[in-house]
C-alpha positions as a Markdown table, in Angstrom:
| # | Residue | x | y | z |
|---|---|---|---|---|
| 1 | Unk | 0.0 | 0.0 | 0.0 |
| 2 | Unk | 1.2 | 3.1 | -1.1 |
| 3 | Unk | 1.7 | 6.0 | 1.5 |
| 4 | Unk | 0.3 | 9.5 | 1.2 |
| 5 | Unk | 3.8 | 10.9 | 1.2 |
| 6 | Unk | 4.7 | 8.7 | -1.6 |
| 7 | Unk | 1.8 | 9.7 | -4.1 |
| 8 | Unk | 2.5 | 13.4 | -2.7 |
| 9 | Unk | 6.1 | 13.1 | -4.2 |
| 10 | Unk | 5.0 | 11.5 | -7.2 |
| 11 | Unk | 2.4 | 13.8 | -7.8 |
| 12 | Unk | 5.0 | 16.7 | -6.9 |
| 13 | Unk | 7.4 | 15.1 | -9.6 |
| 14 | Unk | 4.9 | 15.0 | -12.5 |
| 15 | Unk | 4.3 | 17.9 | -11.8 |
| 16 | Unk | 7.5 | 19.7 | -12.0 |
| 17 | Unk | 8.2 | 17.5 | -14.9 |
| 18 | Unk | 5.5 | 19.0 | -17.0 |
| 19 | Unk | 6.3 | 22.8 | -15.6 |
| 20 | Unk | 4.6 | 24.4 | -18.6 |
| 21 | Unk | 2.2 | 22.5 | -19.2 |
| 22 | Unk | 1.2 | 22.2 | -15.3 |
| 23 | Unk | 1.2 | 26.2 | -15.4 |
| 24 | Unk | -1.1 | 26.3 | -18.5 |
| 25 | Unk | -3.6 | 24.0 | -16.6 |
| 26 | Unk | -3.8 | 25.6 | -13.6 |
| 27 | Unk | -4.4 | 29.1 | -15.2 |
| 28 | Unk | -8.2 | 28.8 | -15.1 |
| 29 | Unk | -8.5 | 27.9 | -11.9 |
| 30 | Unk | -6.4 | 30.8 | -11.0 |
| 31 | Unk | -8.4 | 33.2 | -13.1 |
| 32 | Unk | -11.6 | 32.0 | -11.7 |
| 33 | Unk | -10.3 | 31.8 | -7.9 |
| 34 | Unk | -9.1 | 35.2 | -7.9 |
| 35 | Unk | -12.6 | 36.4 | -9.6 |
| 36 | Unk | -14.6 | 35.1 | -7.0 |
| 37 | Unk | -12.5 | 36.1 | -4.4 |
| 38 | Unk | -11.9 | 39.7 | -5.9 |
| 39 | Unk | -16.1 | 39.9 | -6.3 |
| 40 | Unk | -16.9 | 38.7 | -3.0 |
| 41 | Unk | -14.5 | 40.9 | -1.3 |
| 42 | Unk | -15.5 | 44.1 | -3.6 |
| 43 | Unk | -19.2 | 43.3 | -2.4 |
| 44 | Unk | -18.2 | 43.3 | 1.1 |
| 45 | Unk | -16.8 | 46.8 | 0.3 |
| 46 | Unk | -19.6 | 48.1 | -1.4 |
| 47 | Unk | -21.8 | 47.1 | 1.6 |
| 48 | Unk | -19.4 | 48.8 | 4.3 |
| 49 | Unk | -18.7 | 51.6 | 2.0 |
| 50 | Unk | -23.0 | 52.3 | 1.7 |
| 51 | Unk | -22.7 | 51.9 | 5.4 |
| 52 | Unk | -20.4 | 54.6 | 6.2 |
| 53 | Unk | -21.8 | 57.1 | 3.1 |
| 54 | Unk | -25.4 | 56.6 | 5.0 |
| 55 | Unk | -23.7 | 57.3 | 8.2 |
| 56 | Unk | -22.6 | 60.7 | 6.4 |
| 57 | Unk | -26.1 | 61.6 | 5.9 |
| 58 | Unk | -27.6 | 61.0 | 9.6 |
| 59 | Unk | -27.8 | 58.0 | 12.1 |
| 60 | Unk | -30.7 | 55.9 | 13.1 |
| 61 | Unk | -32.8 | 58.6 | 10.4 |
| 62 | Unk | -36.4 | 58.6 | 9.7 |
| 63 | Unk | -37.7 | 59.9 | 6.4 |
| 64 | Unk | -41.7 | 60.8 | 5.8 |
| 65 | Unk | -42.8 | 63.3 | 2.7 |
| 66 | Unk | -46.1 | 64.1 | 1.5 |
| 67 | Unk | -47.4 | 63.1 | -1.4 |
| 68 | Unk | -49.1 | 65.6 | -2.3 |
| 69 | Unk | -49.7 | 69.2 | -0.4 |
| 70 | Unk | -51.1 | 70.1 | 2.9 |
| 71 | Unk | -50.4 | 66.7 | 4.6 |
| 72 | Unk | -48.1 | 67.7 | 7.2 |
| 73 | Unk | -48.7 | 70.3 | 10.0 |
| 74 | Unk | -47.9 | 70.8 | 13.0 |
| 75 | Unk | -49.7 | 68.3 | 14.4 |
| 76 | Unk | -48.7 | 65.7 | 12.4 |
| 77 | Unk | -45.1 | 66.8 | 13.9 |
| 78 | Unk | -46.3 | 66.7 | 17.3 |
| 79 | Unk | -47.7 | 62.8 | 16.7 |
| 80 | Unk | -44.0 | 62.2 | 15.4 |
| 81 | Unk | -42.0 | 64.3 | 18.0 |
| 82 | Unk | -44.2 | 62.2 | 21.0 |
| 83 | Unk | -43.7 | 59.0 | 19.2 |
| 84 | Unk | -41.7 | 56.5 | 21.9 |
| 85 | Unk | -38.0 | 56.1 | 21.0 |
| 86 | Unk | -38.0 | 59.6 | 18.9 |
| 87 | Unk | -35.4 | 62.2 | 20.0 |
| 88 | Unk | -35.3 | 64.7 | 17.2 |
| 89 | Unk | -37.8 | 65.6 | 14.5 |
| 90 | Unk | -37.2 | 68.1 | 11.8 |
| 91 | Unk | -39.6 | 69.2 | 9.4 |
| 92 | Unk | -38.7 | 70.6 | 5.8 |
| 93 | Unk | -39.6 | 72.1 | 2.6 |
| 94 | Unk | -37.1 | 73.1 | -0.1 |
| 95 | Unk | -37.3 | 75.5 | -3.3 |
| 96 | Unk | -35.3 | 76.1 | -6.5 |
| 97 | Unk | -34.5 | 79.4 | -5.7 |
| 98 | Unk | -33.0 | 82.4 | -7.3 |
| 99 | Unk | -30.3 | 83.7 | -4.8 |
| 100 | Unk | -28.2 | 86.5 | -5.7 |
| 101 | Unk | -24.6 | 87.2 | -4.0 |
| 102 | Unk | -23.3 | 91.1 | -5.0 |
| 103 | Unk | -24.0 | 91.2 | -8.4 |
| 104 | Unk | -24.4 | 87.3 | -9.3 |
| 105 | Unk | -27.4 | 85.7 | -9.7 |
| 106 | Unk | -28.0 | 81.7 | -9.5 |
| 107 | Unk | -30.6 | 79.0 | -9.1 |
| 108 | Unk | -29.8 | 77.2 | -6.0 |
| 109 | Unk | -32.0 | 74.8 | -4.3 |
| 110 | Unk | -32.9 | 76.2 | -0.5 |
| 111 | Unk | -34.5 | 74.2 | 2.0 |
| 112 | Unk | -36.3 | 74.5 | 4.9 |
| 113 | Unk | -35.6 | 72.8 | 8.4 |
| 114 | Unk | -35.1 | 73.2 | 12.3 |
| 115 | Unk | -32.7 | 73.4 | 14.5 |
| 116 | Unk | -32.7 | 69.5 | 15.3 |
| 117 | Unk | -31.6 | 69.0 | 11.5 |
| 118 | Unk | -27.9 | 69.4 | 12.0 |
| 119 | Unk | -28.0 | 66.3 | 14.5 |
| 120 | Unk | -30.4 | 64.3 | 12.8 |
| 121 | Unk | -28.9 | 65.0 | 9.3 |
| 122 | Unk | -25.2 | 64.8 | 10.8 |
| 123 | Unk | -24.6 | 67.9 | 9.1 |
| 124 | Unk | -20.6 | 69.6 | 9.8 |
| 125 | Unk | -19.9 | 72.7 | 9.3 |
| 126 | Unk | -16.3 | 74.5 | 8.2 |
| 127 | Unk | -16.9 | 77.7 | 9.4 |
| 128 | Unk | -19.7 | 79.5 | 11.9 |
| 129 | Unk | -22.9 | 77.4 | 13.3 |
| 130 | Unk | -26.0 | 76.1 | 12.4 |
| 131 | Unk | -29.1 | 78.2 | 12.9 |
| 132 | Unk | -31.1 | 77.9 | 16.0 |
| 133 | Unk | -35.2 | 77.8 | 15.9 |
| 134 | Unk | -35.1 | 81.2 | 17.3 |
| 135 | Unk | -33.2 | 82.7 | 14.4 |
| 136 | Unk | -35.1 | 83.9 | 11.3 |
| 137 | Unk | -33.6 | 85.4 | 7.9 |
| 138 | Unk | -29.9 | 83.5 | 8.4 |
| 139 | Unk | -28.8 | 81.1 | 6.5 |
| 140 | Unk | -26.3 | 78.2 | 6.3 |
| 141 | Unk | -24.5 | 77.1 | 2.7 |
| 142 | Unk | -22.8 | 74.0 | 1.3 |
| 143 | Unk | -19.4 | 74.5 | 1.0 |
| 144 | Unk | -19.4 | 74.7 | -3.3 |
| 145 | Unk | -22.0 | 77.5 | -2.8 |
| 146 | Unk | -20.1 | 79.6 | -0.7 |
| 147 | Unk | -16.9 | 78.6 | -2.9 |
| 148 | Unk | -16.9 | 78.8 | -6.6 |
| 149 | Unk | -20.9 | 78.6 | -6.8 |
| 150 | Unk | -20.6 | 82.5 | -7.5 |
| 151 | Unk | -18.4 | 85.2 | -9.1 |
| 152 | Unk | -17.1 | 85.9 | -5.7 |
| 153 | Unk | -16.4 | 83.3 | -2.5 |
| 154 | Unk | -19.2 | 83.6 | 0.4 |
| 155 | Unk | -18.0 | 83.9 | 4.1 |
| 156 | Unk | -20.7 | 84.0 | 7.1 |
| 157 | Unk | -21.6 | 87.6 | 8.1 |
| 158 | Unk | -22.2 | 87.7 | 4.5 |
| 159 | Unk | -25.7 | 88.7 | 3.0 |
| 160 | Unk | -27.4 | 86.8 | 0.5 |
| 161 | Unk | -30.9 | 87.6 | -1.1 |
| 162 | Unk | -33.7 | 84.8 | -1.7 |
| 163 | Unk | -36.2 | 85.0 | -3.9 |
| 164 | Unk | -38.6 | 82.5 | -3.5 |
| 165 | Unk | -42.0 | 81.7 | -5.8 |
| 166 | Unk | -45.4 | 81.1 | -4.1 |
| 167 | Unk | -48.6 | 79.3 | -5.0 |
| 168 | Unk | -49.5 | 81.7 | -6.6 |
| 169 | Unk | -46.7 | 82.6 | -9.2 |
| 170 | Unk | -46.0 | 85.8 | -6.9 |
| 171 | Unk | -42.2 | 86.0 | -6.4 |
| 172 | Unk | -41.1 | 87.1 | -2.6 |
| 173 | Unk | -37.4 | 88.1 | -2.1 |
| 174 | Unk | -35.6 | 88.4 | 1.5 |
| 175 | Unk | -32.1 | 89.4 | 2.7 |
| 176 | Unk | -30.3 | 86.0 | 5.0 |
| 177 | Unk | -27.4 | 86.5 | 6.4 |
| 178 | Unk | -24.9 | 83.8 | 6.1 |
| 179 | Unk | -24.3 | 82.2 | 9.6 |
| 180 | Unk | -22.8 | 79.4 | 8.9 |
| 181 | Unk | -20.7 | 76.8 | 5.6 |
| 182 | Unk | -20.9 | 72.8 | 5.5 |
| 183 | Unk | -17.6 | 70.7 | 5.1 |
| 184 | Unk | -17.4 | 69.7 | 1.2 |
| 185 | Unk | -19.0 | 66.5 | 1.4 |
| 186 | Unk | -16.6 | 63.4 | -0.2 |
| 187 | Unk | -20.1 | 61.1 | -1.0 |
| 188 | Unk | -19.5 | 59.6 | -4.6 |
| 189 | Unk | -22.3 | 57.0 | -4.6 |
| 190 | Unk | -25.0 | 58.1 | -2.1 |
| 191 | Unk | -26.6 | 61.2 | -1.8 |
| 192 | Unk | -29.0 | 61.8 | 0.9 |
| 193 | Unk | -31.3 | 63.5 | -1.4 |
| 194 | Unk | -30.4 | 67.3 | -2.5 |
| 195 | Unk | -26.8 | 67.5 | -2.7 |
| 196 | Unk | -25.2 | 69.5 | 0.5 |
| 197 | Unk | -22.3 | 70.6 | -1.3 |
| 198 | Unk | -25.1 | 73.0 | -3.3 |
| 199 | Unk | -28.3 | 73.7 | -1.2 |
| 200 | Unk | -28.7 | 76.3 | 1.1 |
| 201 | Unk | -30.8 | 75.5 | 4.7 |
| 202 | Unk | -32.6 | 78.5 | 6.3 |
| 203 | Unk | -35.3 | 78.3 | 9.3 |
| 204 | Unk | -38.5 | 76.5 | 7.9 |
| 205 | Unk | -40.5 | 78.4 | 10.0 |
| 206 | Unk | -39.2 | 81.7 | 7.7 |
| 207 | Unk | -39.2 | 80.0 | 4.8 |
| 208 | Unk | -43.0 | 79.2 | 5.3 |
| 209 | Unk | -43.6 | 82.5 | 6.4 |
| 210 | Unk | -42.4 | 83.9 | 3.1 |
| 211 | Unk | -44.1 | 81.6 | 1.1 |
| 212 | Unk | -47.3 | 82.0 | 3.3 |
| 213 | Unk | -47.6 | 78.5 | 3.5 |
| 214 | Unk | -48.0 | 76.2 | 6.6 |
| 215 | Unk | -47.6 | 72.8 | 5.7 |
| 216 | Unk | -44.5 | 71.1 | 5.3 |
| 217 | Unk | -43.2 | 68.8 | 2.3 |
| 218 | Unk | -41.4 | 66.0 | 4.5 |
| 219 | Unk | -40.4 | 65.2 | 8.0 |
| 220 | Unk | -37.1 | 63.5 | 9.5 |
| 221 | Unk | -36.7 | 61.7 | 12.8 |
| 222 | Unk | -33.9 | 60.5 | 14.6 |
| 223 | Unk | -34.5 | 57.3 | 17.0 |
| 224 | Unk | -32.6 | 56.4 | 20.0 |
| 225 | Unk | -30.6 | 54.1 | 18.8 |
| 226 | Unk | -30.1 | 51.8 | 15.4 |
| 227 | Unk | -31.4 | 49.0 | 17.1 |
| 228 | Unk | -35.0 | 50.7 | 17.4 |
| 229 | Unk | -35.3 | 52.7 | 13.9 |
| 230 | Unk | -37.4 | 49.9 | 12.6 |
| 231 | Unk | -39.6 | 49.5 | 15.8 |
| 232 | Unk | -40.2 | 53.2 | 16.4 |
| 233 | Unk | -40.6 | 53.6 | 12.6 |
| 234 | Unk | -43.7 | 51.3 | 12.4 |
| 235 | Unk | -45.4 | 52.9 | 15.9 |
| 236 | Unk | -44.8 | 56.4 | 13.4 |
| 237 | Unk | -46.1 | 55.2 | 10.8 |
| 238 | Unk | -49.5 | 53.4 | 12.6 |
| 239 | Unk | -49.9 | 56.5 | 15.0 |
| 240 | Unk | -49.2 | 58.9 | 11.5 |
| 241 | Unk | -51.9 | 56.7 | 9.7 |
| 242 | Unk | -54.5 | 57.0 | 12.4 |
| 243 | Unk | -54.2 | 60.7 | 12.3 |
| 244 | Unk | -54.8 | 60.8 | 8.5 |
| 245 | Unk | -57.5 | 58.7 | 8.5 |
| 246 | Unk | -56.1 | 55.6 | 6.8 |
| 247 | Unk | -58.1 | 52.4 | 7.7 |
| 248 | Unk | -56.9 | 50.1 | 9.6 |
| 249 | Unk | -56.4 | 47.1 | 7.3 |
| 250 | Unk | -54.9 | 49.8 | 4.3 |
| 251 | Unk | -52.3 | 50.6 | 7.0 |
| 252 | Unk | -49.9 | 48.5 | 5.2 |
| 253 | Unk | -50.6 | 49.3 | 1.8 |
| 254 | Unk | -48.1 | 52.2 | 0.9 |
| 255 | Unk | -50.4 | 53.0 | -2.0 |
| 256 | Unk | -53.4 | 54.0 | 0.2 |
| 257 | Unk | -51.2 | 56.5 | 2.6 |
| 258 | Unk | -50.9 | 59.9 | 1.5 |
| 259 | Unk | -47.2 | 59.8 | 2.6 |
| 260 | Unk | -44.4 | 57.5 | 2.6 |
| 261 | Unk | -42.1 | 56.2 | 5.1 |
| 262 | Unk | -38.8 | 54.7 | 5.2 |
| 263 | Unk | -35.9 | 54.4 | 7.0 |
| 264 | Unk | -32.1 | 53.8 | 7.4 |
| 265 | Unk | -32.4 | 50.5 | 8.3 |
| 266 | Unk | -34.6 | 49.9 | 5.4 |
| 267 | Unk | -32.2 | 51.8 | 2.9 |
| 268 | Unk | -28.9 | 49.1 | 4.3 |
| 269 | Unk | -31.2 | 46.4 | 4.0 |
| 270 | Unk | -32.1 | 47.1 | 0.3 |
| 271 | Unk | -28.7 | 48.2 | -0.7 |
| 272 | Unk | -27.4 | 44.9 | 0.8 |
| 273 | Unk | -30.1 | 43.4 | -1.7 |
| 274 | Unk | -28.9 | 44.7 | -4.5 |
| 275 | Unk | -25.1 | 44.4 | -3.9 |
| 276 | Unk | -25.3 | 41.2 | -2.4 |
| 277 | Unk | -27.7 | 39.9 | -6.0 |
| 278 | Unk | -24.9 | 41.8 | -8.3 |
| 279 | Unk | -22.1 | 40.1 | -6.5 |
| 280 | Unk | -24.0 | 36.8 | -7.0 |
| 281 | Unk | -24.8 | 37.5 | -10.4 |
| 282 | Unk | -20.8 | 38.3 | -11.3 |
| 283 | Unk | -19.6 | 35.6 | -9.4 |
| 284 | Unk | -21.8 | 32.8 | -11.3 |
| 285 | Unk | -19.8 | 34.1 | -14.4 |
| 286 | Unk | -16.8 | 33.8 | -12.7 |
| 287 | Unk | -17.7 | 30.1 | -12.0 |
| 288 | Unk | -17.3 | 29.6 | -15.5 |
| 289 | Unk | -13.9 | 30.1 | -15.4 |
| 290 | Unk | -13.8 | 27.3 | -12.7 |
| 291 | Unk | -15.4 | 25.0 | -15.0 |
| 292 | Unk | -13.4 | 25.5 | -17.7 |
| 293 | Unk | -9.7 | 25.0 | -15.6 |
| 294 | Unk | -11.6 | 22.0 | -14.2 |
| 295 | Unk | -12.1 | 21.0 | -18.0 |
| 296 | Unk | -8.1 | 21.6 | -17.8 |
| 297 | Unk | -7.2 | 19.7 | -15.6 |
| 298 | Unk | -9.2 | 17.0 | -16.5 |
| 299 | Unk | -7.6 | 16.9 | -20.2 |
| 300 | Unk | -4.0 | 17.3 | -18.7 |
| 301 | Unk | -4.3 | 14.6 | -16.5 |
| 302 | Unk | -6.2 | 12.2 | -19.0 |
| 303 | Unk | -2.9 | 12.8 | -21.5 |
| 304 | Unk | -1.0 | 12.5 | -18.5 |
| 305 | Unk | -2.8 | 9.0 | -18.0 |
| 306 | Unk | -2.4 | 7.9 | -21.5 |
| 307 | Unk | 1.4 | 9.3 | -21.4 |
| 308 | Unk | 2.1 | 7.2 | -18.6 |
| 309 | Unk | 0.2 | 3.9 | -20.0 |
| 310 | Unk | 3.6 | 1.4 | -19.6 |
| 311 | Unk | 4.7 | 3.0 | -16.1 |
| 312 | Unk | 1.0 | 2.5 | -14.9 |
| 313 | Unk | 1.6 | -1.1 | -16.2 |
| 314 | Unk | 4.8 | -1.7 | -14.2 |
| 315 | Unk | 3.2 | 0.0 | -11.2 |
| 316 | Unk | 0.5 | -3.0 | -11.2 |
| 317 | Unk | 2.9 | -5.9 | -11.9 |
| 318 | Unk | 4.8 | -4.7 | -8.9 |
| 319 | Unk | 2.0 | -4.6 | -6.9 |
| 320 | Unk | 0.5 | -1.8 | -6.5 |
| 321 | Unk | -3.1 | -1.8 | -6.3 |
| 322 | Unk | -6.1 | -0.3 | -7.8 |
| 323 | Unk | -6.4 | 2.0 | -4.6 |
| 324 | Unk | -2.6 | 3.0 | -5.2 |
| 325 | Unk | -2.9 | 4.3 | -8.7 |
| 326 | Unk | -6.0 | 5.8 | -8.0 |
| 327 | Unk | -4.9 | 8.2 | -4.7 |
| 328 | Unk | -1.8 | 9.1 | -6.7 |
| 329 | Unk | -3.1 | 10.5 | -9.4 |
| 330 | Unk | -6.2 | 12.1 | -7.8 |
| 331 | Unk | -3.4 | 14.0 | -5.6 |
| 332 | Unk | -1.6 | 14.8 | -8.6 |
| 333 | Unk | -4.6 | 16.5 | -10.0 |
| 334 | Unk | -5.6 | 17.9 | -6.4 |
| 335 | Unk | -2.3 | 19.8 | -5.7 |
| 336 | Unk | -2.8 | 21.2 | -9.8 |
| 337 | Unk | -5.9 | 22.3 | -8.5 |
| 338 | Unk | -4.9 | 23.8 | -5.1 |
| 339 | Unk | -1.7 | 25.4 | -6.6 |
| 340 | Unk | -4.5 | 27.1 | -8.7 |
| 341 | Unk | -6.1 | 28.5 | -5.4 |
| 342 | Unk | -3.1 | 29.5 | -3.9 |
| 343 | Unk | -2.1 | 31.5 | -7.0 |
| 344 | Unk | -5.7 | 32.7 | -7.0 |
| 345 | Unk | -6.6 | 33.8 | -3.9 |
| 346 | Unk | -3.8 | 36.2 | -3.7 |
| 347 | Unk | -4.1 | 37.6 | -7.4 |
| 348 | Unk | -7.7 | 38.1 | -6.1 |
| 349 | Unk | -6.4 | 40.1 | -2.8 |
| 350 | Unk | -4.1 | 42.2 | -4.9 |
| 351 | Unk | -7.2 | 42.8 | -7.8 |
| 352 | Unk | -9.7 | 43.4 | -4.8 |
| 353 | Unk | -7.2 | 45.7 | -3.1 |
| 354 | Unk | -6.1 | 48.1 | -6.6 |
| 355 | Unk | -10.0 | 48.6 | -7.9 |
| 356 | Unk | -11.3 | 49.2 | -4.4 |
| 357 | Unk | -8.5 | 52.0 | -3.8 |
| 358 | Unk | -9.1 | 53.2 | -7.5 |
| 359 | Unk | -12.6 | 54.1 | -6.5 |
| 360 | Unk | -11.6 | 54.9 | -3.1 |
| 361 | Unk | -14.0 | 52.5 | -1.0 |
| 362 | Unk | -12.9 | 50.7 | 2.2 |
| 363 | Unk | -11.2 | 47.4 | 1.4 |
| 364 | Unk | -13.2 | 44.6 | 3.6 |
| 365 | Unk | -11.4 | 41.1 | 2.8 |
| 366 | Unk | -13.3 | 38.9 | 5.0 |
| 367 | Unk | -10.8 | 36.0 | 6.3 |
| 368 | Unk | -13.3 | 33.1 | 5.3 |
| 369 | Unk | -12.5 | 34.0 | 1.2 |
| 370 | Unk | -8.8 | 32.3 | 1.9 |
| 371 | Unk | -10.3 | 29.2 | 3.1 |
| 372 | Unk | -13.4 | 29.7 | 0.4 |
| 373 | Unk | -10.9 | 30.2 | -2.2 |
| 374 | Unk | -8.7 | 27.0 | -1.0 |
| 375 | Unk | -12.1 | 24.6 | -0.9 |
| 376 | Unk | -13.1 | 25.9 | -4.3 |
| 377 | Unk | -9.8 | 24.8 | -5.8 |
| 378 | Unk | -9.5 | 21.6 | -3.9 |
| 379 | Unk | -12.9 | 20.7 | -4.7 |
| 380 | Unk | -12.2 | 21.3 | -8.8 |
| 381 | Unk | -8.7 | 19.6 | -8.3 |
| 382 | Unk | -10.7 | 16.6 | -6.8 |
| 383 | Unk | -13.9 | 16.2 | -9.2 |
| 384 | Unk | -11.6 | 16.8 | -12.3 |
| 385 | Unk | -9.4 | 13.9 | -11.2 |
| 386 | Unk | -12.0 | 11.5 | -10.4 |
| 387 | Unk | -12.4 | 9.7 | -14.2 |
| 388 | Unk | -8.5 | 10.1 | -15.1 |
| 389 | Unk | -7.4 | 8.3 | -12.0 |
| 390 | Unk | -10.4 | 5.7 | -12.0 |
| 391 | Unk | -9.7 | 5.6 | -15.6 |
| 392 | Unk | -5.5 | 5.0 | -14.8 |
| 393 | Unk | -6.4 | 2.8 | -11.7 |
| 394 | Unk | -8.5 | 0.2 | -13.9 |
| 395 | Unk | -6.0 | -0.3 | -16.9 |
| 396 | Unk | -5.6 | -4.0 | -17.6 |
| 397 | Unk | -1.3 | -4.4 | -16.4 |
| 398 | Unk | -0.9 | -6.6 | -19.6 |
| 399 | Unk | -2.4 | -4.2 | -21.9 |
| 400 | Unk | -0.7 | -1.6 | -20.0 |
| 401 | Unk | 2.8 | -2.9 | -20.6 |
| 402 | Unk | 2.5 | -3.4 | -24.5 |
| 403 | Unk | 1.1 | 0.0 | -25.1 |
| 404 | Unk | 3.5 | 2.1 | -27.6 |
């Protein structure tokens, strides 16, 4: 009986015998290897980088807006504000607005909120502070607004005019002054709705005084903690229904509310969806590569069977047994295959690592894709062995021998 160490070596000897040819076969296994590892590992990023990008925008965030006008008032913020688990509620409404700095004019989108905004919305600011609910005409500008957005850079103590449009078509303009300017934001995939590098947030109790309006377009929350956004977002949205007069069994039915609700644990969970089904869908194709340096290996070592006809031959009429032949020829073509994944799994670390800092995303490379990548190559290395070595263990010694 043959020991393991002994059909290691042999298997170790064909292949260093064959170098080029061993190299050539194992090439799809590393190619497909390193693609699965490289996808799984830029999925993993994706989902951290989302992660982190939400974080940017606000933590454990609630998001309700009308669907149509004169749907949210200040009761409707009171029924959110005494909601269980809420600790900050802002309400909004935001305008294309024409704002003029000395003598340059642009459009600029302005929007409404409260003081509780720049916690709930995680908003930093560069220079000066946020407004307070007891301010009125200031104002507090993303950072491209106040830098290159106009002919001249904006600095607080500044004054900027607003001209908003009503209802009505009736224009109102009003004098802010600047109080304070958000960091430039570095969000490349995400945006929390209007971008903060070019929006400019007043009080939205002056901005619905100038538009003589008393309703607000949306509402955001902030829970206690991430652990309870779902929970306290349900008890909102029942308690928010009820108030509207949406029936009881309709409560569910996001077509039948005249708002809609969702939150950051909701967003997370459907951008896991959709990054988790992509990496899925890329890593099937890199499967193919897998099959085909199976295919490989399973040709090599079926010439490498029919190569080594006579010295399979001589093997048998010296005794080795079917069993023999058979486990050294399945190691041959399992150490092809796990040379494959060794190769693999670290061209897949370096690929993972170079396109995750091209697009300057975290690089997550969870441990288990070494040992995923190692199975998957063992695995191939085994199955594609399994017919050449049964095939080599069965030969007829006689037959064997004579073969030219």
């Amino acid at each position: 009986m043959v020991s393991l160490q002994q059909a290691f070596d042999l298997g170790i000897g064909s292949i260093k015998h064959a170098k080029l040819r061993s190299a050539l076969t194992t090439l799809g296994i590393i190619i497909g290897v390193a693609a699965v590892v490289a996808n799984v590992s830029l999925g993993a990023s994706f989902n951290q980088f989302f992660t982190d990008e939400l974080g940017t925008l606000g933590s454990n965030f609630i998001i309700i807006y009308s669907k149509d006008v004169n749907i949210f008032h200040n009761n409707e913020l009171d029924i959110i504000r005494n909601t269980p688990g809420v600790e900050g509620v802002s309400p909004s409404n935001e305008q294309m607005a024409a704002v003029t700095y000395l003598s340059s004019k642009r459009r600029i989108n302005v929007q409404g909120l409260s003081q509780d905004a720049e916690d709930i919305m995680n908003i930093q600011l560069e220079e000066g502070s946020f407004f307070t609910d007891k301010d009125k005409y200031v104002a507090v500008l993303g950072w491209k607004v106040a830098n290159g957005k106009f002919d001249h850079n904006i600095s607080t103590n500044n004054y900027i005019d607003i001209t908003l449009t009503r209802k009505d078509g009736s224009t109102v303009s009003q004098k802010f002054r600047v109080k304070g300017i958000i960091e430039p934001s570095e969000k490349n995939f995400v945006q929390g709705g209007p971008d903060r590098d070019i929006i400019i947030h007043i009080p939205v109790a002056a901005m619905n005084k100038l538009l003589n309006v008393s309703d607000y377009g949306g509402i955001t929350a902030k829970t206690s903690s991430a652990e309870t956004v779902r929970t306290v977002s349900d008890e909102v949205d029942r308690r928010l229904a009820r108030a509207l007069g949406v029936s009881a069994r309709d409560i569910d039915n996001d077509d039948m509310k005249p708002y809609r609700i969702f939150n950051q644990a909701e967003i997370i969970e459907r951008l896991d969806m959709v990054t988790n089904t992509l990496t899925v869908l890329i890593t099937l194709i890199a499967l193919v590569a897998l099959v085909v340096g199976s295919i490989g290996i399973m040709n090599i070592m079926l010439v490498t069977v029919t190569e080594r006809t006579k010295e399979i031959g001589l093997m048998k009429s010296l005794g080795f047994k079917k069993a023999d032949i058979l486990l050294i020829f399945m190691i041959e073509s399992t150490l092809l295959g796990t040379i494959g994944g060794v190769l693999g799994v670290a061209l897949g670390i370096v690929s993972s690592y170079a396109v995750e800092s091209y697009l300057s995303i975290p690089h997550v490379f969870p441990s288990y894709l070494i040992l995923l990548g190692f199975s998957i190559s063992f695995v191939v290395g085994l199955i594609a062995g399994i017919y050449p070595a049964n095939k080599a263990a069965t030969m007829d010694p006689v037959e064997a021998l004579r073969h030219e």
